[in-house]
C-alpha positions as CSV (number, residue, x, y, z in Angstrom):
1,X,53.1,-8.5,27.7
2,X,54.4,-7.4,24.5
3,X,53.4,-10.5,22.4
4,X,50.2,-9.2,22.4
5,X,51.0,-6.7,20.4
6,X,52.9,-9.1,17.9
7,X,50.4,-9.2,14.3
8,X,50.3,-13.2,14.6
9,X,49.3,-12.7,18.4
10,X,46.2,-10.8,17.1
11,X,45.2,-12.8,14.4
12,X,45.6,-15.8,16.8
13,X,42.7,-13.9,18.7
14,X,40.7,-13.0,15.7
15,X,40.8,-16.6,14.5
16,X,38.5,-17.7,17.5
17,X,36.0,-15.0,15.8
18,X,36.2,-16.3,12.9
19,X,34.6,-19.4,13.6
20,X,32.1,-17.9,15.7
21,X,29.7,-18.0,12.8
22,X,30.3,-21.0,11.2
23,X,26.6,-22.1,11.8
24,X,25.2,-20.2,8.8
25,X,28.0,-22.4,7.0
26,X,25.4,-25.1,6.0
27,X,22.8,-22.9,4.7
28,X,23.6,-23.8,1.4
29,X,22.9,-27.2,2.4
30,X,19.2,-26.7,2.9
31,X,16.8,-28.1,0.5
32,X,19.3,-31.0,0.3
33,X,19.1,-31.7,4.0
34,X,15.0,-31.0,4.1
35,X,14.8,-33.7,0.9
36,X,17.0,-36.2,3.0
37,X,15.9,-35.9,6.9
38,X,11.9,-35.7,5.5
39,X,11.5,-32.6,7.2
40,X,9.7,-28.9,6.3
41,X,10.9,-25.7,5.1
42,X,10.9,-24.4,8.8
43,X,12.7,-27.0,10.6
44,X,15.1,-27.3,8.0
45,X,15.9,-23.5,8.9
46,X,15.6,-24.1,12.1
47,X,19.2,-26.6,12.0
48,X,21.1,-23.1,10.8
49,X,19.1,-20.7,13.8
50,X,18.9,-23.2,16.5
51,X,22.4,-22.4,17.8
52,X,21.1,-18.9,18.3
53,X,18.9,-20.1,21.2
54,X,22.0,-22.1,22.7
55,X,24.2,-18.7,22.6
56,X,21.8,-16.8,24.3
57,X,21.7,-19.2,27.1
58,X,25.4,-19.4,27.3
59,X,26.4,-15.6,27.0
60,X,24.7,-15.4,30.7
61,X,26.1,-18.6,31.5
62,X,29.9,-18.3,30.5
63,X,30.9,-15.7,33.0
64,X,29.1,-17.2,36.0
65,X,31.0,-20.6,34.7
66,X,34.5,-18.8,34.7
67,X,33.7,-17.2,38.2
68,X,32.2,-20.5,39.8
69,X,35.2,-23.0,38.8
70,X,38.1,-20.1,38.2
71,X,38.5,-20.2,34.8
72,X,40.6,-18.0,32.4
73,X,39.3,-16.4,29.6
74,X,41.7,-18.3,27.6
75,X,40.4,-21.8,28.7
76,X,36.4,-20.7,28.8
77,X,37.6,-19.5,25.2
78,X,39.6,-23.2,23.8
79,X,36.7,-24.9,25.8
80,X,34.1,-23.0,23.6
81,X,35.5,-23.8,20.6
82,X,36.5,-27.0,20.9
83,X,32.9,-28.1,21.9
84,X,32.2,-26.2,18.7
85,X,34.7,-28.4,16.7
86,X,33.2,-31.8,18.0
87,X,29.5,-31.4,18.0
88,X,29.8,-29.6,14.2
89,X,30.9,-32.9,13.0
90,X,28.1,-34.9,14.0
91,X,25.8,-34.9,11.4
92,X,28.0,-36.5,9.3
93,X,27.1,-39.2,11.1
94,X,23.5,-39.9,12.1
95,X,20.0,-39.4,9.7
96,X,18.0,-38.9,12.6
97,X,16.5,-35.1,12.8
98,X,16.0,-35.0,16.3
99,X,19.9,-36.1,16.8
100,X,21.3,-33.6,14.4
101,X,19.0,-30.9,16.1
102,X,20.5,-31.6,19.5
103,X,23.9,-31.6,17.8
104,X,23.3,-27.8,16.7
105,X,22.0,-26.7,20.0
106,X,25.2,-28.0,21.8
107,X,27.2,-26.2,18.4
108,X,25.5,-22.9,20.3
109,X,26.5,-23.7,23.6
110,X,29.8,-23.5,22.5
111,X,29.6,-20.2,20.4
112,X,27.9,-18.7,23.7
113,X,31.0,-19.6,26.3
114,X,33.4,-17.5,24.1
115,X,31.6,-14.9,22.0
116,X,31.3,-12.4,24.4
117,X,34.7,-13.9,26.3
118,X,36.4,-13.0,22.9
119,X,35.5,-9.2,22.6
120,X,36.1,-8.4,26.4
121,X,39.3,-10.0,26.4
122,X,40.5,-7.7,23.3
123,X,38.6,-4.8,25.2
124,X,41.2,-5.7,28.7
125,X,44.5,-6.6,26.3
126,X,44.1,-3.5,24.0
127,X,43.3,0.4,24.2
128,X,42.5,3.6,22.5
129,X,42.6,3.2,18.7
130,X,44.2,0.2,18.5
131,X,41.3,-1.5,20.7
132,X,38.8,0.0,17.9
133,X,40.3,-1.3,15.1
134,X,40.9,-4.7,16.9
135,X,36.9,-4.7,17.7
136,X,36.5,-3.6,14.0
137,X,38.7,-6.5,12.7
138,X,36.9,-8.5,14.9
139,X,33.7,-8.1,13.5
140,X,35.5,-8.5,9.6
141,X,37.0,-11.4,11.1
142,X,33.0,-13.1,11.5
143,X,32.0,-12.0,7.8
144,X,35.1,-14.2,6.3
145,X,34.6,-16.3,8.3
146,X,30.9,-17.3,7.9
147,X,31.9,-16.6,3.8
148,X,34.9,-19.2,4.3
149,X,32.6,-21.9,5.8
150,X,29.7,-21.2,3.7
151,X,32.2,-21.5,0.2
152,X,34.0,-24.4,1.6
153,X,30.8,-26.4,2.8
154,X,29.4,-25.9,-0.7
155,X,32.0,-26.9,-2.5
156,X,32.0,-29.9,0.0
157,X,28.3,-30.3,-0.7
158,X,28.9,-30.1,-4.3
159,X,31.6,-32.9,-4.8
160,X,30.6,-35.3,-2.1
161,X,26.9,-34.6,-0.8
162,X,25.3,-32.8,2.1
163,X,26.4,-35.0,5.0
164,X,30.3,-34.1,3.9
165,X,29.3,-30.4,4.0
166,X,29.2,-30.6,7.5
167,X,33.5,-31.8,7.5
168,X,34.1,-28.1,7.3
169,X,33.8,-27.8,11.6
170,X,37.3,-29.6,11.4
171,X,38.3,-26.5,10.5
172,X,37.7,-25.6,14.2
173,X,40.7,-27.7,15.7
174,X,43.2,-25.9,13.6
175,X,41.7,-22.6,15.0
176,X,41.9,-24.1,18.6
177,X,45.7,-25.2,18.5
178,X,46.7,-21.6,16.8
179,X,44.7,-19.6,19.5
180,X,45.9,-22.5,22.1
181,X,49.9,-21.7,20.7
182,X,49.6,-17.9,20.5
183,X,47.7,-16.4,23.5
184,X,48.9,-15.9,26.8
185,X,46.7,-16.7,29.5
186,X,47.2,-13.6,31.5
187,X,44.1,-11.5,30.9
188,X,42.3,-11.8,34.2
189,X,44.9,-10.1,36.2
190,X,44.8,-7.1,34.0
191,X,41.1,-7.2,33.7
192,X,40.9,-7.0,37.4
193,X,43.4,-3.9,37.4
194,X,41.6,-2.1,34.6
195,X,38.2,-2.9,36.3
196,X,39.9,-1.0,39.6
197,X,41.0,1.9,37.8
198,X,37.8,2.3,36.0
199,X,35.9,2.1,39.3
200,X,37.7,5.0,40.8
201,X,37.2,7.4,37.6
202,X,33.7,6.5,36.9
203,X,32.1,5.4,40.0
204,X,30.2,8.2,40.3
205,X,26.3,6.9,39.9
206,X,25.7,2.9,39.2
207,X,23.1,1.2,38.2
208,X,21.0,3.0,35.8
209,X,20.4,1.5,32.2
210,X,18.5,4.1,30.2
211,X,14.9,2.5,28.3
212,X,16.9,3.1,24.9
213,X,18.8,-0.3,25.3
214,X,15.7,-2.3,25.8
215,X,14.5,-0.3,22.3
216,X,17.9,-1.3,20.9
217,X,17.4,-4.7,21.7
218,X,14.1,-4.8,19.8
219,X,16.0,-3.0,16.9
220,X,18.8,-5.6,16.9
221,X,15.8,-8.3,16.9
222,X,13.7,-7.1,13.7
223,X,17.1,-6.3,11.9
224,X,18.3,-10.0,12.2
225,X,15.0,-11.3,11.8
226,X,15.4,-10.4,8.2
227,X,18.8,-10.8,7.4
228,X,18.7,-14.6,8.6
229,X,15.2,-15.0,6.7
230,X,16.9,-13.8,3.6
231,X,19.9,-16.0,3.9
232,X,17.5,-19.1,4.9
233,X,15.3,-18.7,2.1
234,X,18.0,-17.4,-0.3
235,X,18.7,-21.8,-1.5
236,X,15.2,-22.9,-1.7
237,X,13.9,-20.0,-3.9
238,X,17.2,-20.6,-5.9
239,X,16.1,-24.0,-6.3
240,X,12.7,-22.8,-7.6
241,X,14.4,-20.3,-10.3
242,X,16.8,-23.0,-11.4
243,X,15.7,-26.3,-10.5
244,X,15.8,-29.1,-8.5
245,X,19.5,-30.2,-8.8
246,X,20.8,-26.3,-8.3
247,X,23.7,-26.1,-5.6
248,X,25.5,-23.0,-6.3
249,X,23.6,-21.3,-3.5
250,X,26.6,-21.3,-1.0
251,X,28.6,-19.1,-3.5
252,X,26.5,-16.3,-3.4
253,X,25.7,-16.5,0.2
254,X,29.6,-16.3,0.3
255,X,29.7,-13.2,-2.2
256,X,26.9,-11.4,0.3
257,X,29.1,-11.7,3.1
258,X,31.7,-9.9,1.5
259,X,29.8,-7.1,1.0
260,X,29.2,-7.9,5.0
261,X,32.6,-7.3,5.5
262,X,33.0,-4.4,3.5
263,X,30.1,-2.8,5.5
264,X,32.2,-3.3,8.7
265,X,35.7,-2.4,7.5
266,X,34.2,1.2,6.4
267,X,31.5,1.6,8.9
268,X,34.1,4.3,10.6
269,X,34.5,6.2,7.6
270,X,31.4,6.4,6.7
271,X,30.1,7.3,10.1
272,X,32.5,10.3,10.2
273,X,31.0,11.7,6.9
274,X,27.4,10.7,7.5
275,X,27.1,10.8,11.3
276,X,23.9,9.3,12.8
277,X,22.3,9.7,9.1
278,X,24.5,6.6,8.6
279,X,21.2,4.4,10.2
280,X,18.8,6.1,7.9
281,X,21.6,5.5,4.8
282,X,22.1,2.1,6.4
283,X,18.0,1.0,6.7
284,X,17.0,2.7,3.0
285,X,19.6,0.0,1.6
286,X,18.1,-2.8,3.7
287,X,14.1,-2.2,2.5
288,X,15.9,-1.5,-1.0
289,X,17.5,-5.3,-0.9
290,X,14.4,-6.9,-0.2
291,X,12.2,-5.5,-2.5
292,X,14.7,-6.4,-5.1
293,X,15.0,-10.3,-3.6
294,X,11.0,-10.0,-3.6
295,X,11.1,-8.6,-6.9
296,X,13.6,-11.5,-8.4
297,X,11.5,-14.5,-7.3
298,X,8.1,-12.9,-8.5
299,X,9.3,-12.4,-12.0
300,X,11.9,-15.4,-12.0
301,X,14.6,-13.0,-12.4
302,X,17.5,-14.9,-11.0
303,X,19.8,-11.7,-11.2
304,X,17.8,-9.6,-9.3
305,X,17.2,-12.4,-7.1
306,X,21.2,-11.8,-6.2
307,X,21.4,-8.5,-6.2
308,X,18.7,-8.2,-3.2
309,X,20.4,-11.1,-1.8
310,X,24.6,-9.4,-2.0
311,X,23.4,-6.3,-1.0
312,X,21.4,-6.5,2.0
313,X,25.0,-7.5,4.3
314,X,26.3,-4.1,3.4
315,X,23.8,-1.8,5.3
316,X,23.6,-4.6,8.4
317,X,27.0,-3.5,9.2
318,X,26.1,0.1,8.8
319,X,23.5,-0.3,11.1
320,X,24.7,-3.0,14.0
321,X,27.9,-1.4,14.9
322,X,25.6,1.8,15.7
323,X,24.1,0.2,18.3
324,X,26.9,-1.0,20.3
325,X,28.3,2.4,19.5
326,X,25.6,4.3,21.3
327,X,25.4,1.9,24.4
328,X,28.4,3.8,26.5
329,X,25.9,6.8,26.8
330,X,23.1,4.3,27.6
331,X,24.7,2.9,30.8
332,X,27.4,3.7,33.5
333,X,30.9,1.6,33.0
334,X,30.5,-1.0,35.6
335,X,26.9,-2.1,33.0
336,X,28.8,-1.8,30.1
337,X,29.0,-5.8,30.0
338,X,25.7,-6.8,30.9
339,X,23.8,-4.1,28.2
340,X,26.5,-5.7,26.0
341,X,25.3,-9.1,26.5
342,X,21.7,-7.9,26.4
343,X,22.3,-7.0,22.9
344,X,23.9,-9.9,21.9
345,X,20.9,-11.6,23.2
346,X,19.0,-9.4,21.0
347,X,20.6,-10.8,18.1
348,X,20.4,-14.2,19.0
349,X,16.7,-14.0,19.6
350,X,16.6,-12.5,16.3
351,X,18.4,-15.3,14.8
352,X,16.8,-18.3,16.5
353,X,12.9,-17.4,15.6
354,X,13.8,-15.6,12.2
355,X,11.9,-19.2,10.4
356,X,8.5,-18.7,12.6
357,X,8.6,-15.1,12.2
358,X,8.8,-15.6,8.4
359,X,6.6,-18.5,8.5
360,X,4.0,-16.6,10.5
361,X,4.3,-14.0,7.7
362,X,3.8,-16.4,5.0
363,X,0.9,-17.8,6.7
364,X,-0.9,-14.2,7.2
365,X,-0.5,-13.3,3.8
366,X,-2.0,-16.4,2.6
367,X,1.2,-17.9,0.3
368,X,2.5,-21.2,1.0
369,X,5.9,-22.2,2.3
370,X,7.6,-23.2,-1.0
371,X,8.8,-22.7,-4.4
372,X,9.0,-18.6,-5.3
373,X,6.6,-17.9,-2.3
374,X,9.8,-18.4,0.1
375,X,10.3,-14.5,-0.8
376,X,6.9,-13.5,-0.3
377,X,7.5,-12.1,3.2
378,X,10.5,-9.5,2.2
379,X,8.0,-6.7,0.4
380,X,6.7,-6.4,4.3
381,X,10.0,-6.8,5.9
382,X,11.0,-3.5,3.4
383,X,8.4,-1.8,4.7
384,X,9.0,-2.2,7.9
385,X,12.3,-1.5,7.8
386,X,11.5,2.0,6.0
387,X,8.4,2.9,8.9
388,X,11.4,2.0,11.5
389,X,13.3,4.5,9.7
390,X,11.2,7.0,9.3
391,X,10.1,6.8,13.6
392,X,13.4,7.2,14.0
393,X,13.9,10.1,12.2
394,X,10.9,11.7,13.9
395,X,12.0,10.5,17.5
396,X,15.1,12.0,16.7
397,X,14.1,15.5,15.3
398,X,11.8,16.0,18.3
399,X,14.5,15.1,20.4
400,X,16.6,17.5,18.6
401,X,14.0,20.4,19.6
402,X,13.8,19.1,23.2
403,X,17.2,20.2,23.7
């Protein structure tokens, strides 16, 4: 159909994406929400991560949903979202932790049934460069989105309090009736005929997944392991620097994703200069952020705090889109989508245990869970992330003189 190539047709299918993050929208809501619902550092995180653990579940489930009761892409897509809509409201409505933590994990059920329906259904509609740079959008599209959220629930949590900060999931109905209004509901007939064609090219050998995806899956992991700590522990050690009734948190979460989006708009350039130096260029800039967010809360240094914390979003997006750009060598076609998924899942995990990974970290190195020592665990996250680099780098060289 031609509408799909019409500029309001795609944005109508980036708008789904740019949703699909919204639960990182209330992280600026944190100490307020741990203050009200009696609850500690870790399960206060755990209301932003728990719809990690819900996606994970639902990225396997989705497809087997769509194939069991016939379902269109389209429809597993508006029934995703709208589930997002409705349960993202609820705790506006009850105190009760337990309730507002079941809330989020339905919130992930619904990010899981479309996520993955969202980028194969711009991988059937589009091709060649104009796929890429649909994909690339795509992944922009998340960045402003999760900034959006984040800015809007803060200034929401500013004027009116935390339970209002949680208002800004209406914003997912007026997604829902522009991707409902714009978006044909033909994709399954061309997915099939693609999925033909592509059998009779590639059909060659089936089956094989090379042991480098399972290592990219641990890669994916430990990156977002960090990036979600940071962004979790970002408010409270903002509160500890400024004090109690500090709420400008969400503004600079906001800021960081721009430098997010930056990351994935010129990933492509960057790539073509840098080539697979981009991961080394990507990790360096990582460590770099959290010994600078380390750094800011030792020596109350608010500034630096920021800087570590606006910076780190950049080299993520350097780094992630690697990964799912090495997977078509990892796997024959026909895997393509479950490897996808498997990284996805990666992420997710990631996502969902980032607060007991950075707890347990905490814990070993003896600092309590509050005030500056919130940062403590990002001077061993950097150096992680720079032994990572450098095993790559050797794996790589010896691979290099394999061949």
């Amino acid at each position: 159909m031609d509408n799909k190539k019409s500029i309001v047709t795609k944005l109508a299918f980036l708008s789904v994406s740019f949703m699909v993050t919204s639960a990182y929208a209330i992280q600026g809501s944190l100490p307020q929400l741990k203050a009200a619902l009696h609850i500690t550092q870790t399960q206060s995180e755990y209301l932003v991560t728990t719809p990690s653990f819900a996606v994970m579940i639902f990225v396997v489930l989705s497809p087997l949903l769509q194939s069991w009761f016939h379902i269109s892409d389209k429809k597993i897509i508006m029934l995703g979202v709208f589930i997002v809509g409705l349960t993202g409201l609820v705790p506006m409505f009850v105190s009760n932790y337990g309730i507002v933590l079941a809330s989020r994990l339905a919130l992930g059920a619904g990010y899981g049934l479309y996520n993955s329906q969202a980028i194969s259904m711009i991988s059937v509609w589009y091709e060649g460069n104009e796929r890429a740079q649909m994909l690339g959008w795509r992944a922009a599209a998340e960045q402003i989105g999760q900034a959006t959220t984040l800015f809007i629930a803060g200034l929401l949590l500013s004027s009116f309090g935390w339970r209002q900060s949680f208002l800004v999931y209406a914003l997912t109905f007026v997604v829902l009736l522009f991707f409902a209004a714009r978006v044909p509901d033909d994709s399954k007939v061309e997915a099939v005929e693609q999925k033909e064609e592509k059998q009779e090219v590639e059909g060659k050998e089936k089956g094989k997944i090379s042991p480098v995806v399972y290592l990219l899956i641990l890669f994916a992991f430990l990156l977002v392991v960090d990036y979600v700590g940071m962004e979790n522990r970002f408010s409270g050690v903002a509160v500890a620097i400024k004090g109690a009734s500090y709420t400008g948190s969400s503004n600079f979460l906001s800021l960081m994703l721009i430098g997010a989006t930056l990351g994935g708009l010129f990933y492509g350039s960057i790539k073509k200069v840098m080539g697979f130096g981009t991961v080394y260029f990507g990790l360096i800039l990582m460590a770099v952020s959290n010994f600078l967010f380390a750094y800011g809360a030792s020596h109350r240094s608010f500034m630096m705090l920021v800087i570590g914390l606006l910076l780190i979003g950049f080299p993520l997006q350097l780094v992630s889109p690697l990964i799912f750009n090495l997977l078509p060598d990892l796997a024959p076609a026909e895997r393509q989508p479950l490897i996808t998924s498997m990284i996805l899942i990666g992420f997710n995990f990631g996502a969902f245990f980032s607060p007991t990974i950075t707890e347990w970290t905490n814990h070993i190195m003896g600092r309590p869970q509050a005030g500056l020592d919130l940062a403590a665990p990002f001077v061993p996250y950097g150096v992680g992330l720079l032994v990572i680099d450098l095993v790559i780098f050797i794996a790589t060289r010896r691979q290099v003189k394999k061949n």
